[in-house]
Every structure is written in structure tokens, then in C-alpha cells.
N, C-alpha and C positions, 0 to 999 in steps of 0.2 A: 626694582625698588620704586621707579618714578609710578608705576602703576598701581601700585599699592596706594602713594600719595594722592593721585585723582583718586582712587576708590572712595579713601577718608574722607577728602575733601567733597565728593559727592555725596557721601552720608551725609555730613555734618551738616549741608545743603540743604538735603531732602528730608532730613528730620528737624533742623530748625525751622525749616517754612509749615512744616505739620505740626510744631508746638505753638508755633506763630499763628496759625490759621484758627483755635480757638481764641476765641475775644471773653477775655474771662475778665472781667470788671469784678472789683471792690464789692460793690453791692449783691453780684450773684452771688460770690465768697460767704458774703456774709446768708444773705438769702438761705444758701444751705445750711450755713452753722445753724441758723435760728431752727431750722427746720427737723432738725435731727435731734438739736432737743428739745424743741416741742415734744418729740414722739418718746422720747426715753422718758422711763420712771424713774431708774438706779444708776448712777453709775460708778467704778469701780477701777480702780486705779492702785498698783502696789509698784514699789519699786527699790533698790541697793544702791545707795551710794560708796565705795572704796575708796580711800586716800591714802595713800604711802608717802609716808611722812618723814624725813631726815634731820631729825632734831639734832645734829652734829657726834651727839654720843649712840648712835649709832638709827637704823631708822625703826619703822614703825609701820603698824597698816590698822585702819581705822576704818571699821564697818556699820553705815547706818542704814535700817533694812526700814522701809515706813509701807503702810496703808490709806487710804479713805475711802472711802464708800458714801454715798451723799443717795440722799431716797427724797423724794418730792414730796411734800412742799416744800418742806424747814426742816427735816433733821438730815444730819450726819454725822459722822464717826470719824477720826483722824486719828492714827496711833504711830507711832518709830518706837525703833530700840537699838 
């Protein structure tokens, strides 16, 4: 068991100083955001929301399923049901 525990603790070691060793600033972050959509035309996005609901008289489940789609310059589409 105790060797198990150095093993962990040597990972934890040798991959935190490898997540640490990139120097990722604010600005690169953004840098890329900007850059990625520069290059897109469209982009598209769909997703489900679920909520199980227990109104006392007994529960519920509530389903909202939405869309957008967004195309350069200025139009887009946004829909749910």
C-alpha cells in the first residue's frame, strides 16, 4: 500500500509540473478565441434541458430541447420546444 501512495504522489508530481510548465495567459486564451472565429462562417449549437420536478402532489419531468445556428454577418435562428 505505502507504494502505491509514492506512485500517486509521484504522478500528481510529474503531471502537475507538465500542466504548470505551459504558461497560458489571458491573452493567448483569448488570442485563440478570436481566431477561431475569425475563420468560422456558421455556427451551430443544439441542446436538452431535463428537470424532474416534485410539486408535492406527486413529481414531474420537464423537457426543453432548443437550437441556434448563427451564419456571418447578422443573421440567425434560435428555436426551443
Amino acid at each position: 500500500m505505502n507504494k502505491m501512495r509514492w506512485f500517486a504522489f509521484a504522478a500528481v508530481v510529474i503531471l502537475g509540473s507538465y500542466c504548470l510548465a505551459d504558461d497560458v495567459t489571458v491573452e493567448a486564451i483569448f488570442g485563440k478565441v478570436t481566431a477561431a472565429y475569425s475563420s468560422m462562417q456558421t455556427y451551430k449549437a443544439e441542446g436538452t434541458v431535463t428537470a424532474d420536478i416534485d410539486i408535492g402532489a406527486g413529481k414531474t419531468t420537464m423537457t426543453t430541447e432548443s437550437s441556434m445556428v448563427l451564419k456571418k454577418p447578422n443573421l440567425y435562428r434560435i428555436s426551443w420546444a
